[in-house]
VMD Tcl script that builds the backbone (N, CA, C; Angstrom):
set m [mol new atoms 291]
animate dup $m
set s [atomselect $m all]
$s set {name element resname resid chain x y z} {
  {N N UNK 1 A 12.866 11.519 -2.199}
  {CA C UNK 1 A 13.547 12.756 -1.905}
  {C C UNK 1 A 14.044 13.391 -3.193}
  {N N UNK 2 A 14.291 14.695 -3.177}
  {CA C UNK 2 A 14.739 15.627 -4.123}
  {C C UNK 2 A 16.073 15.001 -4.764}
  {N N UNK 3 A 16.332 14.841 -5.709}
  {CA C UNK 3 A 17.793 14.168 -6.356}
  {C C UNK 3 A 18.540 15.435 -7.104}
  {N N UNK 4 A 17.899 17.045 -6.628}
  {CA C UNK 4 A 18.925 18.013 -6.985}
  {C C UNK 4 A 18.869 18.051 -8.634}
  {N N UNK 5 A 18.108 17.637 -9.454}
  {CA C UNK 5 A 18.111 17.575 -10.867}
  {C C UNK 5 A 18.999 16.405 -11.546}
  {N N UNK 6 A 20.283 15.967 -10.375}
  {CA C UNK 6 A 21.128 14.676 -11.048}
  {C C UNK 6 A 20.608 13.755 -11.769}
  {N N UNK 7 A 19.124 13.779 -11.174}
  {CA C UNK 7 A 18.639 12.543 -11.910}
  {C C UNK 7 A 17.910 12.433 -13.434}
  {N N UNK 8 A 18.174 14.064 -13.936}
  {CA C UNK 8 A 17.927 14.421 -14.810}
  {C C UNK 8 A 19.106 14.626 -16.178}
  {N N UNK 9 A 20.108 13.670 -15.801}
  {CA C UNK 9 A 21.265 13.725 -16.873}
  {C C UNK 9 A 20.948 12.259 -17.778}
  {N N UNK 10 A 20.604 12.790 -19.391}
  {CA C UNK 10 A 19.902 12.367 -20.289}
  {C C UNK 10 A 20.509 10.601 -19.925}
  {N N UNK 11 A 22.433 10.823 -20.641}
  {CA C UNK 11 A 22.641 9.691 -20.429}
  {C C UNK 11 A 23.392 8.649 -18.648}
  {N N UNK 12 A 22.557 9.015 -18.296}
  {CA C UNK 12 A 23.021 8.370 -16.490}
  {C C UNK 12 A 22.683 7.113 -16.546}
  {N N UNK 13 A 23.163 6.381 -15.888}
  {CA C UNK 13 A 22.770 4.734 -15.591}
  {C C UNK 13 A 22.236 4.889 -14.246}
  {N N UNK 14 A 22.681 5.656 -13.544}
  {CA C UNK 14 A 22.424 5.874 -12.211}
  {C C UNK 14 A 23.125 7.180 -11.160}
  {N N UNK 15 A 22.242 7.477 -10.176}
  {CA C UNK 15 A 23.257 8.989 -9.089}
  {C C UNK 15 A 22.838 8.334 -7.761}
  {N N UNK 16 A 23.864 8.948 -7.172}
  {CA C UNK 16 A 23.710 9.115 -5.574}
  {C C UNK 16 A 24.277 10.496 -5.181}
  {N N UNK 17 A 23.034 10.922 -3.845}
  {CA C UNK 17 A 23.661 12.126 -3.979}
  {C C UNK 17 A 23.762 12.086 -2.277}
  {N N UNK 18 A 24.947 12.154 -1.443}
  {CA C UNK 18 A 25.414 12.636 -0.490}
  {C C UNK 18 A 25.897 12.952 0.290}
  {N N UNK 19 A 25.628 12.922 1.723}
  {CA C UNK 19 A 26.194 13.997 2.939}
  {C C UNK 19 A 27.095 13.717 2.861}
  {N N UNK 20 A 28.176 14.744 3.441}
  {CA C UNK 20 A 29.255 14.495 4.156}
  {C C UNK 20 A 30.001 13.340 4.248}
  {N N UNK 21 A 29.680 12.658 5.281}
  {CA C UNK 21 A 29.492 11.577 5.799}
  {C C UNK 21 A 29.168 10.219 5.409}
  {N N UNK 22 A 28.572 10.273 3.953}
  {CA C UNK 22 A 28.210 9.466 2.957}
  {C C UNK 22 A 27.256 8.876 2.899}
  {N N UNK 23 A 26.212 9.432 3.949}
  {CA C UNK 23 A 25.117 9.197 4.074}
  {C C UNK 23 A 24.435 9.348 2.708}
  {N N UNK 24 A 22.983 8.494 2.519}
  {CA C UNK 24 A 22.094 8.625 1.266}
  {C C UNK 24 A 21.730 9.591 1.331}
  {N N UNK 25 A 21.317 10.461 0.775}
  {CA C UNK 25 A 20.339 11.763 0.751}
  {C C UNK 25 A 19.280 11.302 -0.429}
  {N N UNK 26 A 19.625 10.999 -1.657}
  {CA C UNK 26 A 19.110 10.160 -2.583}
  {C C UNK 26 A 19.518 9.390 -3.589}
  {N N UNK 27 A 19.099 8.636 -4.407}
  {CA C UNK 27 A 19.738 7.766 -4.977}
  {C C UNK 27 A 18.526 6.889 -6.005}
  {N N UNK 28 A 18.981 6.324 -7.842}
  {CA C UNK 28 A 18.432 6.150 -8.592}
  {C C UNK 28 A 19.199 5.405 -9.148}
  {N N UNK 29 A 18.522 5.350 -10.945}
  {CA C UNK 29 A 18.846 3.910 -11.292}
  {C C UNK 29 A 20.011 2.716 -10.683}
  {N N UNK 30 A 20.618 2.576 -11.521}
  {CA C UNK 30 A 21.673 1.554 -11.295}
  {C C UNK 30 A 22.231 1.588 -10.024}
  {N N UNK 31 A 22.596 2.602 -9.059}
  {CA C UNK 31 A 23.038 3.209 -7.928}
  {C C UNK 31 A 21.498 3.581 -6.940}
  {N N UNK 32 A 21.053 2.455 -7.066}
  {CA C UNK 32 A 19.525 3.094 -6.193}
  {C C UNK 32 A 19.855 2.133 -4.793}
  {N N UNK 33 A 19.868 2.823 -3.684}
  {CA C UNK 33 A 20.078 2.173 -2.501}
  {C C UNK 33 A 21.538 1.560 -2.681}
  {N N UNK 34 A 22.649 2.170 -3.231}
  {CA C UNK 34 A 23.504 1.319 -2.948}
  {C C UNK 34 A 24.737 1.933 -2.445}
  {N N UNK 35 A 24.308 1.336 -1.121}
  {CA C UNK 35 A 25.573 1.812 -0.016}
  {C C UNK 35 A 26.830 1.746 -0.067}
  {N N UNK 36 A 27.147 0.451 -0.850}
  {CA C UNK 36 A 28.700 -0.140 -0.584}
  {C C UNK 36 A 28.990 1.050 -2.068}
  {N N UNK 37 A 28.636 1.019 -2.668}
  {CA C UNK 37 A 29.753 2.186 -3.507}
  {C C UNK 37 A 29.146 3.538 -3.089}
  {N N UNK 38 A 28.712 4.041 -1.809}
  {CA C UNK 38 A 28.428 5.411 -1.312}
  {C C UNK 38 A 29.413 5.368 -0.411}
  {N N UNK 39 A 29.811 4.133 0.341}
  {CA C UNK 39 A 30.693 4.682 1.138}
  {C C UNK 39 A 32.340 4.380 0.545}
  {N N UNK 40 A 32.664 3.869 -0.958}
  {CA C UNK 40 A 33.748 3.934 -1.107}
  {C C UNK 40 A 34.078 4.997 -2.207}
  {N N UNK 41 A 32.993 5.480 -2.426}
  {CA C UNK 41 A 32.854 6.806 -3.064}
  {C C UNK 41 A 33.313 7.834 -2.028}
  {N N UNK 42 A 32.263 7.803 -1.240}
  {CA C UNK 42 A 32.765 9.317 0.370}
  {C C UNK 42 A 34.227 8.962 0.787}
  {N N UNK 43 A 35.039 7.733 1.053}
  {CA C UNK 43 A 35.925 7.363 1.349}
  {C C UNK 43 A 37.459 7.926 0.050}
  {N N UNK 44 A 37.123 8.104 -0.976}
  {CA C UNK 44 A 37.451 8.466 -2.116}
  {C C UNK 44 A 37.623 9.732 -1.999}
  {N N UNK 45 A 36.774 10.671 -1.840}
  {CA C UNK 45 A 36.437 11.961 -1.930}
  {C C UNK 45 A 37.306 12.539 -0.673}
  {N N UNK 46 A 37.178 12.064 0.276}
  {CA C UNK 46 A 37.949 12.743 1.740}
  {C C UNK 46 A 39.452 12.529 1.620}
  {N N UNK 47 A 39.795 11.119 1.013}
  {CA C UNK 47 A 41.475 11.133 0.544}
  {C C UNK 47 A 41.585 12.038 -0.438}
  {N N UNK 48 A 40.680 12.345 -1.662}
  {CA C UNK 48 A 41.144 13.390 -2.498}
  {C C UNK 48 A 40.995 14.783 -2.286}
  {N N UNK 49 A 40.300 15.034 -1.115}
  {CA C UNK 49 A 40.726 16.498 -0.065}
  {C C UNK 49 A 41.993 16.702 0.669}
  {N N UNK 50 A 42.030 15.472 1.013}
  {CA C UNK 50 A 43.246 15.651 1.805}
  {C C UNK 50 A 45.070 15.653 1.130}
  {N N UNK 51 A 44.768 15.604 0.092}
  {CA C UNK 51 A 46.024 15.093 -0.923}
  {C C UNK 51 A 46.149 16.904 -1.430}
  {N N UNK 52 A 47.313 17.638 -0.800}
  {CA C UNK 52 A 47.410 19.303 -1.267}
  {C C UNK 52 A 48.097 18.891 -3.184}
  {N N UNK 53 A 47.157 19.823 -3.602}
  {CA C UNK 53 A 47.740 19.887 -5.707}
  {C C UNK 53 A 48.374 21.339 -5.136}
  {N N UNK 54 A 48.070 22.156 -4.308}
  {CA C UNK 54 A 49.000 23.418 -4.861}
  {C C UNK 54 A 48.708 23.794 -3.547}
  {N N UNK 55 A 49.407 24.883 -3.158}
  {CA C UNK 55 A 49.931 25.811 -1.744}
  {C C UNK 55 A 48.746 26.697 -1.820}
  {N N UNK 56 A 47.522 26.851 -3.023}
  {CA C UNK 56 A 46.619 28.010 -2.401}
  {C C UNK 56 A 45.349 27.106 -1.521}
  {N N UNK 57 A 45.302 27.478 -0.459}
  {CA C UNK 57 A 43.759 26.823 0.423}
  {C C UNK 57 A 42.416 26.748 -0.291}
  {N N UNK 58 A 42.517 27.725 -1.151}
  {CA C UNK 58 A 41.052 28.066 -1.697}
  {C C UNK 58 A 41.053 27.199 -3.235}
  {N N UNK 59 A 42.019 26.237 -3.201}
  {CA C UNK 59 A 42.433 25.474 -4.768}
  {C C UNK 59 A 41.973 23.948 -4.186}
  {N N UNK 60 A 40.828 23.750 -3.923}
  {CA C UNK 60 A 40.208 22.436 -3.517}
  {C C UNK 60 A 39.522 21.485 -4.590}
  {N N UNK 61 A 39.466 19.886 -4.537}
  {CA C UNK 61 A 39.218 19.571 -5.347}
  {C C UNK 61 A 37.218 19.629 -5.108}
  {N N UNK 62 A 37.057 19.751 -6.989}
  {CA C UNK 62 A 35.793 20.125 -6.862}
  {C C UNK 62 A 34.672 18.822 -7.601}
  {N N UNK 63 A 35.918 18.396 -8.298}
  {CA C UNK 63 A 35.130 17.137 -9.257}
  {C C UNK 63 A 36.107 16.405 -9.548}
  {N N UNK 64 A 35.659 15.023 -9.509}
  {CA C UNK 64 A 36.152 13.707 -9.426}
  {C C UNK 64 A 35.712 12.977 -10.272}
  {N N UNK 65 A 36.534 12.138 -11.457}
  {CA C UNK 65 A 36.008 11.187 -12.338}
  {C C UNK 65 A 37.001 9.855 -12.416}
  {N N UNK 66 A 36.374 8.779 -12.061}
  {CA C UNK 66 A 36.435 7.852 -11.965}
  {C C UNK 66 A 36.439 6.922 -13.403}
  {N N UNK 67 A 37.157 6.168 -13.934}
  {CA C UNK 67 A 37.091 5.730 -15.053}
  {C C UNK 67 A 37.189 4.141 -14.733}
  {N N UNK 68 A 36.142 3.048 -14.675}
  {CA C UNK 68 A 36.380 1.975 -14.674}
  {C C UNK 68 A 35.890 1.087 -15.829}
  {N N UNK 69 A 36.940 0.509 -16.862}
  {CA C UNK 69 A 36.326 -0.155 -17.633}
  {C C UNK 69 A 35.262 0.872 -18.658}
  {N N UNK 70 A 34.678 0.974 -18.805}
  {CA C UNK 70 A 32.972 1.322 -19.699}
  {C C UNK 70 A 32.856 1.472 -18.873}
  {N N UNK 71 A 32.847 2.223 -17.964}
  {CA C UNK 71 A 31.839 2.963 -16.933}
  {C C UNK 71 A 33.143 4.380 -16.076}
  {N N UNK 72 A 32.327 5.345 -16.447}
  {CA C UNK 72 A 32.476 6.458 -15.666}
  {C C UNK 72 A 31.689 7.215 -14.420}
  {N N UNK 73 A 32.503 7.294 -13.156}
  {CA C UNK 73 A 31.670 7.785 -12.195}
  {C C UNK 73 A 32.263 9.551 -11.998}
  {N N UNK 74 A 31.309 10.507 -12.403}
  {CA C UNK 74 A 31.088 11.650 -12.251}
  {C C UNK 74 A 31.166 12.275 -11.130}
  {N N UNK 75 A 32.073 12.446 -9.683}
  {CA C UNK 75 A 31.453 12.815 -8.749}
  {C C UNK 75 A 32.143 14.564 -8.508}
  {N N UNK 76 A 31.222 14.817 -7.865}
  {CA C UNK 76 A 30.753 16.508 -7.752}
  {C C UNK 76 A 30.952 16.920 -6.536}
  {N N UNK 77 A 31.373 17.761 -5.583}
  {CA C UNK 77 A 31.449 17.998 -4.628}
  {C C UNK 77 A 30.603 19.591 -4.506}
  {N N UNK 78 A 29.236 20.157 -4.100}
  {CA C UNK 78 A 29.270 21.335 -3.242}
  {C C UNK 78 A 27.871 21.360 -2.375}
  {N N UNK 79 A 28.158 22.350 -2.011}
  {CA C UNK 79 A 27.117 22.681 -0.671}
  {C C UNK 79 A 27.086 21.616 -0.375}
  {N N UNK 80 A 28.185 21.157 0.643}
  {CA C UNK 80 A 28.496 20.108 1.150}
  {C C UNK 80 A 27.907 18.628 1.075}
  {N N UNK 81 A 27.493 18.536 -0.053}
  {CA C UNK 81 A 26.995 17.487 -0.724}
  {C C UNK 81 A 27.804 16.934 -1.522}
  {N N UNK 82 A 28.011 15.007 -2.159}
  {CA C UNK 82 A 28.231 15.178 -2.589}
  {C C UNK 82 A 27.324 14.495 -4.060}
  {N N UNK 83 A 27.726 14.616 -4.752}
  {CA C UNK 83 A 26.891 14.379 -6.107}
  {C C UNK 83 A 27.725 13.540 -6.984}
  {N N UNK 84 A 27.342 12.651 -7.267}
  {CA C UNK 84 A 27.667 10.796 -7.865}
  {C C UNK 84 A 26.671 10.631 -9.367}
  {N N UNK 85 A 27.419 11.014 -10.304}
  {CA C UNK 85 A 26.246 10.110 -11.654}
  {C C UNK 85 A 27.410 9.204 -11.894}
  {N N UNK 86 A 26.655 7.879 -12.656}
  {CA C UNK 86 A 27.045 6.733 -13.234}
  {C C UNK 86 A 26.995 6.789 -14.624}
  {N N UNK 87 A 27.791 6.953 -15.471}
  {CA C UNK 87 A 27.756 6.735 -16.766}
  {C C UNK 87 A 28.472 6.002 -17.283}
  {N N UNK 88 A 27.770 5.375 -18.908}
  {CA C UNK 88 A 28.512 4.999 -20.179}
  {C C UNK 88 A 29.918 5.451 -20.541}
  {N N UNK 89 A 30.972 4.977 -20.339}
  {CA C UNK 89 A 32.362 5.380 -21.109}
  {C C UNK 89 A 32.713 5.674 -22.204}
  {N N UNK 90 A 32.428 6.503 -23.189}
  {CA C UNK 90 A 32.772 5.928 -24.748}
  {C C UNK 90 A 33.493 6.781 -25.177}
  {N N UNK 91 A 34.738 6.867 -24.787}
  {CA C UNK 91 A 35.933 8.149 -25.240}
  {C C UNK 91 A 35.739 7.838 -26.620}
  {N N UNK 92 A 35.962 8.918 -27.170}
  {CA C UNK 92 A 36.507 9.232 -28.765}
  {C C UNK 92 A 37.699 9.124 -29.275}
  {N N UNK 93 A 37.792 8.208 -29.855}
  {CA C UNK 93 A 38.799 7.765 -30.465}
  {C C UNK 93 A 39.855 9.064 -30.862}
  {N N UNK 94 A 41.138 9.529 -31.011}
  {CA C UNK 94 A 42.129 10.367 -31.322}
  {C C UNK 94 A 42.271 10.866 -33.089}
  {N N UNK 95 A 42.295 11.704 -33.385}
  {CA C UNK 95 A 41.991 12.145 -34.493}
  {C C UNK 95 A 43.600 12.231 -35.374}
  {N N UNK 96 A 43.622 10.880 -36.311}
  {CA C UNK 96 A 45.303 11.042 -36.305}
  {C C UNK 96 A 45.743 12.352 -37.307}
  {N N UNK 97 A 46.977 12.465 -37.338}
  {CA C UNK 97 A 47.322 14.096 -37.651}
  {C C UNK 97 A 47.696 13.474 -38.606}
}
mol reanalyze $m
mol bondsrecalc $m
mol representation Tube
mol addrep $m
């Protein structure tokens, strides 16, 4: 199935991309067929809808990053999809003054 271009981010380890519901729609490297972090990903995403940041309705969250260890999860929310890359962590060190 179509992976929406996600699967085209140079440095990804892996994407999942979907429904609602947390159903697969598709899914690659490292994250290929893998359910148990699709559904605690979708499970993730619906508490961080439901949590109000400000009084305007139309101020929804749109992107979600996950920081575990060396590994960052990218997730994306639209056209009611949602969109999951897996990446490398490698913050940049602070530039002392």
């Amino acid at each position: 199935m179509a992976a929406h271009g996600i699967d085209r981010i140079p440095d990804s380890l892996g994407f999942l991309v979907l429904t609602e519901d947390g159903a697969v729609i598709s899914s690659g490297g490292q994250l290929e067929n893998d359910e148990v972090t699709a559904t605690k990903i979708t499970k993730l995403v619906h508490t961080a809808y439901n949590i109000p940041v400000t009084t305007d309705k139309k101020d929804v969250m749109k992107r979600l990053s996950v920081v575990l260890d060396d590994i960052i999860y990218v997730i994306t929310v639209s056209q009611h999809k949602i969109f999951v890359s897996k990446r490398q962590y490698n913050p940049q060190e602070p530039v002392p003054a």
